[in-house]
N, C-alpha and C positions, 0 to 999 in steps of 0.2 A: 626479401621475405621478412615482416614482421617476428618477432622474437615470442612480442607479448600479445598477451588475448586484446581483442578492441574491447575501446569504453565502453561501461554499460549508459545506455543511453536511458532518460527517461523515460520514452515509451515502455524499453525493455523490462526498465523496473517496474512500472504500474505492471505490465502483462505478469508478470511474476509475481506483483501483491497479488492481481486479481486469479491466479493459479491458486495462489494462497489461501484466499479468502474463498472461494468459490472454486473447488477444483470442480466440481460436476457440469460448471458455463451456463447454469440456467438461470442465476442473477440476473434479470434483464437491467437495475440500476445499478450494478456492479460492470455490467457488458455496457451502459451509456458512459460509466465513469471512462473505461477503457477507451471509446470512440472520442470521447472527450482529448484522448492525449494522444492518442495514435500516430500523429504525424509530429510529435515533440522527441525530434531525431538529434537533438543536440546531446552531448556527453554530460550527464546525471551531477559529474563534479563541476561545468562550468555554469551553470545557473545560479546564479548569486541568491534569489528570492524564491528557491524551490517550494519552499513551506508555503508560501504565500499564493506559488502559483499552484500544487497542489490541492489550497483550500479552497482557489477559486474555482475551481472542479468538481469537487465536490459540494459546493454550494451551488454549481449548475444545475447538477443532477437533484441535490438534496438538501434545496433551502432549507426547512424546516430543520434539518439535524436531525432527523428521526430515523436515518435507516442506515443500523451499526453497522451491517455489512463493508457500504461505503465510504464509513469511516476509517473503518479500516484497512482497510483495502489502500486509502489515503497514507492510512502511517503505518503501515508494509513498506510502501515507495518512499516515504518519507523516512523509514530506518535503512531501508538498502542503501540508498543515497552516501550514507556514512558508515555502513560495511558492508563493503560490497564482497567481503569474503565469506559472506551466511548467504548469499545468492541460491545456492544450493541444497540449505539447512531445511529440515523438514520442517512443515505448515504450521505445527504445533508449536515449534520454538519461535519460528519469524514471528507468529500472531503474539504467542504474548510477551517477548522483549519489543516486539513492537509495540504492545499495551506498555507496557513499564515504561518504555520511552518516552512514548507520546502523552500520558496523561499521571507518570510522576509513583506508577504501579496503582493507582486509585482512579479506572476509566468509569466512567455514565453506568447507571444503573443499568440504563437498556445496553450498552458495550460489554458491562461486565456479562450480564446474564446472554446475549449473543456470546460469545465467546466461552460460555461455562458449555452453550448448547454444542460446540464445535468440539466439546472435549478438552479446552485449555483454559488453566486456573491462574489466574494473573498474582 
């Protein structure tokens, strides 16, 4: 009998951005981003090009760049990746260390203002 919890796997983290980002499930480019990675059952730590593979995801869904939702949602997954001990943390704190993260604490006009709308101040 294993001792410690299993890996978080990729899929697992996008579903918990996308909890994140979207706890109510009616994002339907939030709900493609997820189907996008659904069967990315590998462990979160051994992808070497996460960021990379993550952006290619989100540029499935969301060439243009125009839908914060799925940006975020993006760098949600992409901050769990490297603490996976905030897995748990409430939605407000993952989204905006995950804005601080990912764009340096100064996200996209339309990032900032999605995210001012969710109630979290980067």
């Amino acid at each position: 009998m294993p001792t410690e919890p299993e890996p978080l796997t990729v899929a697992q983290a996008v579903q918990r951005a996308a909890e994140v980002a979207d706890p109510s499930g009616v994002d339907a480019d939030i709900g493609d981003f997820v189907l996008y990675l659904e069967d990315a059952d590998e462990p979160i730590t051994a992808v070497a090009d996460l960021s990379d593979r993550l952006e290619g995801a989100r540029r499935s869904v969301d060439p243009e760049g125009d839908l914060p939702g799925v940006t975020m949602t993006a760098a949600v997954a992409n901050y769990l990746a490297y603490r996976r001990d905030q897995l748990d943390d409430r939605p407000e704190d993952l989204l905006r260390l995950a804005a601080r993260a990912e764009f340096d604490g100064e996200p996209p006009d339309e990032v900032a203002d999605w995210l001012a709308a969710q109630g979290v101040e980067v």
